[in-house]
N, C-alpha and C positions, 0 to 999 in steps of 0.2 A: 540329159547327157546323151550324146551322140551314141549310135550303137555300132560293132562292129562290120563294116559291110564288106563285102566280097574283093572288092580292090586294095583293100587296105594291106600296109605292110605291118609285117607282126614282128616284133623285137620280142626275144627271149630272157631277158635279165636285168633287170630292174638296177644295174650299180653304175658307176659312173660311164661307163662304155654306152650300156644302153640308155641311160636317159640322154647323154647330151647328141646320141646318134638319133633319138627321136624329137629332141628339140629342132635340130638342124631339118630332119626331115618334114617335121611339120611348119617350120618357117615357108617350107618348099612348096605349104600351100597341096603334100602330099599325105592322102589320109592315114594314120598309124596309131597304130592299138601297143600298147610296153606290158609285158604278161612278167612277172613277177611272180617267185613260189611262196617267200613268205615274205619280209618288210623289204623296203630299197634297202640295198647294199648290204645283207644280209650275209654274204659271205667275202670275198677278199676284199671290198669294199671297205669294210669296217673291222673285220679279224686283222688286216696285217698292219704292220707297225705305222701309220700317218704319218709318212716322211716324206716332204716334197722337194725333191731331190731341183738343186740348182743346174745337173750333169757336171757337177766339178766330179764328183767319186769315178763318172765312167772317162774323162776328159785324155787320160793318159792310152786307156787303151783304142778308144773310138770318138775323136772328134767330131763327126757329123752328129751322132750319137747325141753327146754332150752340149752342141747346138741345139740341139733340138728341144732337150730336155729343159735348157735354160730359157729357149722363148716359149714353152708353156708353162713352166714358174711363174713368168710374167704375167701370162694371159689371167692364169690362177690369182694370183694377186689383185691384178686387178677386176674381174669379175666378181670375189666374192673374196675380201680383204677379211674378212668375220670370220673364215673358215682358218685363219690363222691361229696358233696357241698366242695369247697376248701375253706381253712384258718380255718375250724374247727380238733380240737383233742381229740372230745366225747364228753357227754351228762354231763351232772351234773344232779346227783338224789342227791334229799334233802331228809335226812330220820330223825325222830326223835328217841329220844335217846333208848325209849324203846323195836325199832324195828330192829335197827340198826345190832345186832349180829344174830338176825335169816336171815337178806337178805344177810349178808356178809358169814354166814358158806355156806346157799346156792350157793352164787356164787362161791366160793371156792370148792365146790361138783363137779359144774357142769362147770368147769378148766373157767371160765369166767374172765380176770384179772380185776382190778379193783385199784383203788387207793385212798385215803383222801386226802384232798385240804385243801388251806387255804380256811375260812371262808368269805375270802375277795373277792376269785372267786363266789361264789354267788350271794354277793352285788351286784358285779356290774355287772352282768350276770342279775339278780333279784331284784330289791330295796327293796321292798317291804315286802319279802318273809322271815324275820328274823323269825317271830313267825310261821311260819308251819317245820323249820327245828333243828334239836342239831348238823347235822352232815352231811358232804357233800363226796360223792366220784364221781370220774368221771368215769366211763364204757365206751364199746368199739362204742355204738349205734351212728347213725350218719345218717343227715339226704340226701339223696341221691336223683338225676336228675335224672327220671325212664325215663324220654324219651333217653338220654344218652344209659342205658343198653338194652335198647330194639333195637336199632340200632346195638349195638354189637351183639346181636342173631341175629338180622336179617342176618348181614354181616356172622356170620359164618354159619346158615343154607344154605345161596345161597350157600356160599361157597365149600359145601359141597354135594350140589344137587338140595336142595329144591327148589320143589317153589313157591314162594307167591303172592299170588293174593288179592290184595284189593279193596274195593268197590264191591263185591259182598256177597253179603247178603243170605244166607242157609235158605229157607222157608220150608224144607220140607225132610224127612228122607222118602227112600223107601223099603217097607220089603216086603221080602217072606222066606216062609220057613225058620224061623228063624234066617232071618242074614238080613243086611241090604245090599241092590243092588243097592244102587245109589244115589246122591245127588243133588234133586231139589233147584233151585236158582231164586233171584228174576228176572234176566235177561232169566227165563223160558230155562234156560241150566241142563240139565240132566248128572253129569258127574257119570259113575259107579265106582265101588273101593272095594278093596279090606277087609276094614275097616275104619272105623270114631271113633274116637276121640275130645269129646266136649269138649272144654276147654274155653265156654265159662262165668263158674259160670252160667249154668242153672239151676234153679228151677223144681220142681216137675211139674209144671203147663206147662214153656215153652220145656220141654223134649217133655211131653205129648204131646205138639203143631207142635213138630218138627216131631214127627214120624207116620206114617199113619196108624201103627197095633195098635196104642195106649199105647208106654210104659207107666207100670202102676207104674209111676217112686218113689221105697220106698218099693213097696208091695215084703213082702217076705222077706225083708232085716230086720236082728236084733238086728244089731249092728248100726245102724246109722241111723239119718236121715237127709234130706237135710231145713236148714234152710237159712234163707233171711233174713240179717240182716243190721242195717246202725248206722253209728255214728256221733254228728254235728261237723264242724268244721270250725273254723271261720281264716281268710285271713286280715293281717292289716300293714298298713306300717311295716318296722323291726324296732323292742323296743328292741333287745338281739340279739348278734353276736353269741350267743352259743344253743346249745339246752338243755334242759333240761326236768326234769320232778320229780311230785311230787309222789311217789306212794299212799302213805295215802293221800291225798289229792284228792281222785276218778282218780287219775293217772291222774293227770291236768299235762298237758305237752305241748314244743314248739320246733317247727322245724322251723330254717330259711334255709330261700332260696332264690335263685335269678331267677325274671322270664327269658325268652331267649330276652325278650324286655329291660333285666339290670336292671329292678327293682328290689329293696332289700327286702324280704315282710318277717314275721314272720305268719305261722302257728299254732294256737292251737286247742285243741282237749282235751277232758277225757275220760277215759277209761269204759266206757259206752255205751252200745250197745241195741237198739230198733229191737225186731224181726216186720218185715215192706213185705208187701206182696213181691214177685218177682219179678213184674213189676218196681216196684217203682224206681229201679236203683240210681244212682245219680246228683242228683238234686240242680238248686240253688233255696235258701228258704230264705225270707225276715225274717221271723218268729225264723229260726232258731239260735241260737247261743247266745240267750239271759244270760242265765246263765254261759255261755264262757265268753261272754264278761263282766263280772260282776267282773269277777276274776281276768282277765285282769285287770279291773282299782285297784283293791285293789294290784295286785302286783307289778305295774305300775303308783303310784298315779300321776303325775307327767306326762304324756305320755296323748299326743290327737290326733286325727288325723281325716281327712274328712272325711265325712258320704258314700262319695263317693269314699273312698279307703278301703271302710271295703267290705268283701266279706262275706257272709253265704253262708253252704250248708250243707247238707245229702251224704255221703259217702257210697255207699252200697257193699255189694260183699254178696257170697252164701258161709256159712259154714257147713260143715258135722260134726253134731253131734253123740256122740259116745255112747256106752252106760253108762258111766261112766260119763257124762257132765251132769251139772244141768243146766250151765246158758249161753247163746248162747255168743260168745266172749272171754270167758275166757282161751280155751283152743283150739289153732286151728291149727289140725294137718291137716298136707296136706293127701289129700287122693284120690287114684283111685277106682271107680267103675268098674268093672265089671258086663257090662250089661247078661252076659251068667248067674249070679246068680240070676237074678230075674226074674218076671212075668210079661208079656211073656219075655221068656229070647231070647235076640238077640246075637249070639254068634261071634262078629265082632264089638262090640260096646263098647264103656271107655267113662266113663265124671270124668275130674278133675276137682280138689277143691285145691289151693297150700294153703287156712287156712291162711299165711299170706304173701307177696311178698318175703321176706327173703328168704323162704324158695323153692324157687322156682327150684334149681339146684335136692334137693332131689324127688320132685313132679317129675321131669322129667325122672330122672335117674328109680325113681318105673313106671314109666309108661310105659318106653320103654323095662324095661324087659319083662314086660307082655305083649306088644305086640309082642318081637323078637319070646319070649317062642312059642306066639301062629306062628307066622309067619313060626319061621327056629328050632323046636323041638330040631332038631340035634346038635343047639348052645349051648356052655355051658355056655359065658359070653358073654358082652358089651364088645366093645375096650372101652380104657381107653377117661371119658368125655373132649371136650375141655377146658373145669372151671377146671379140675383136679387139 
């Protein structure tokens, strides 16, 4: 096994950001080491809900958006078809009648297909749910095994070069002279490199904590900021083989899935989002999911289950907001930092944000040009990605 040497770029977060940004890198034929604290995808990777979003949901407010999200569905799809929940053929959104032709020209804008159902798929996907809908169509969205695709990045980063090291925890960024020289670990290992790459959803607070010159993570920057945000979402035996979701309804929505222990469990969730310190991460909360579950039984009248099959919890991840965003969640474009543009600028340093897992092939692909750019000047493109 290769060891790490002094050129090498160092990725800090083992979940779908960082492995496919070290596949791509090591394609590049450039040397990279993936530091991991504890398994891949250890946190929002695998805590928040596996919904692989088509960009119908965001379609109405930001059509580039919504492009965007719907050709990495595809990319998804096609790279690693297994990462799919089987025996599902998309989501059913219930819209009523008076909104019905503004979500549909959208999706039509933004090439999303889309189809009308009988009224009877609903039913019985939903019982309950006659009086929140006029009209049903089914989209491409589907709820997805993130452990599944993170094993395929892994397999194609080794494949490719990389390499990944997990259970080793990043305590500490070392700078001089405006570049960072090396990466302290909790196992008190100093490895140097050539470059870092945080892709762990850090916060303003834990950047600041990783780095010794004190990035002053934000300042200077005027298009964005970094936000910490979470949403509840509550786990209960599976009530519905389909997923769905209600948009007028605070985007009350359900993913089922099966755990790898063959339970059958349904996921729900609203489109609702608490900006929640950094630290806070994701968490299980007895407290949480009260108003989930309230909607649950009205659309579910009919449907019980033990006290002790119900799960709550707090989902979190870090979004970069734009200057154009009012409201944290609404609109989450994946995006790289370039630490060289800020104060003190460290000119060797990137922290990603992929805004929301779907989008994770384009997060990568913008990442790795800005580092090839700084790395090999003389490149003018990426070889074509493995998702291609």
């Amino acid at each position: 096994m290769r060891n790490v040497a002094d050129n090498d770029v160092i990725i800090v977060g083992g979940g779908f950001s960082g492995l496919s940004i070290a596949a791509l890198l090591a394609q590049e034929s450039i040397p990279v080491t993936l530091l991991e604290a504890a398994e891949l995808g250890h946190l929002a990777s695998t805590r928040n809900q596996g919904w692989l979003y088509s960009g119908a949901y965001f379609a109405r407010r930001q059509r580039e958006l919504a492009e965007m999200c719907y050709a990495s569905f595809c990319r998804t799809v096609r790279f690693c078809p297994e990462c799919l929940e089987p025996g599902q053929t998309g989501m059913l959104i219930g819209l009523m009648a008076a909104a019905a032709d503004d979500w549909t020209a959208a999706w039509e804008a933004a090439g999303i297909p889309c189809h009308a159902v009988d009224a009877g798929e609903m039913r019985d996907a939903v019982p309950g749910s006659e009086d929140v809908w006029d009209t049903v169509f089914r989209l491409p969205d589907r709820s997805f095994r993130p452990t599944v695709l993170l094993r395929r990045l892994a397999d194609v980063a080794r494949s490719r070069g990389a390499r990944i090291r997990t259970g080793i925890r990043v305590t500490r960024l070392n700078c001089h002279d405006g570049t960072v020289q090396s990466v302290e670990t909790g196992d008190r290992e100093t490895l140097h490199c050539s470059m870092v790459i945080i892709a762990t959803g850090a916060g303003p607070e834990e950047l600041s904590r990783f780095t010794a010159c004190g990035v002053d993570a934000g300042a200077g920057q005027s298009l964005y900021a970094r936000v910490a945000i979470s949403t509840e979402l509550v786990s209960l035996p599976r009530l519905s083989p389909d997923p769905f979701c209600f948009p007028e309804l605070d985007g009350f929505n359900h993913l089922p899935h099966r755990l790898p222990d063959d339970r059958a469990v349904s996921v729900f969730g609203l489109d609702r989002w608490d900006v929640v310190s950094p630290s806070t991460g994701s968490s299980e909360s007895a407290a949480a999911g009260t108003e989930i579950l309230s909607r649950v039984h009205r659309l579910f009248p009919q449907a019980d289950w033990p006290d002790d099959q119900v799960r709550c919890w707090r989902a979190s991840t870090v979004q970069v907001m734009h200057a154009d965003q009012t409201e944290p969640g609404l609109v989450p474009w994946p995006t790289v930092i370039d630490h060289a543009q800020e104060h003190p600028s460290l000119d060797n340093l990137f922290s990603v944000y992929p805004g929301r897992a779907t989008l994770w092939s384009h997060l990568a692909e913008d990442a790795a040009r800005r580092v090839v750019r700084r790395l090999k000047p003389v490149q003018s493109r990426l070889a074509t990605p493995p998702w291609a």
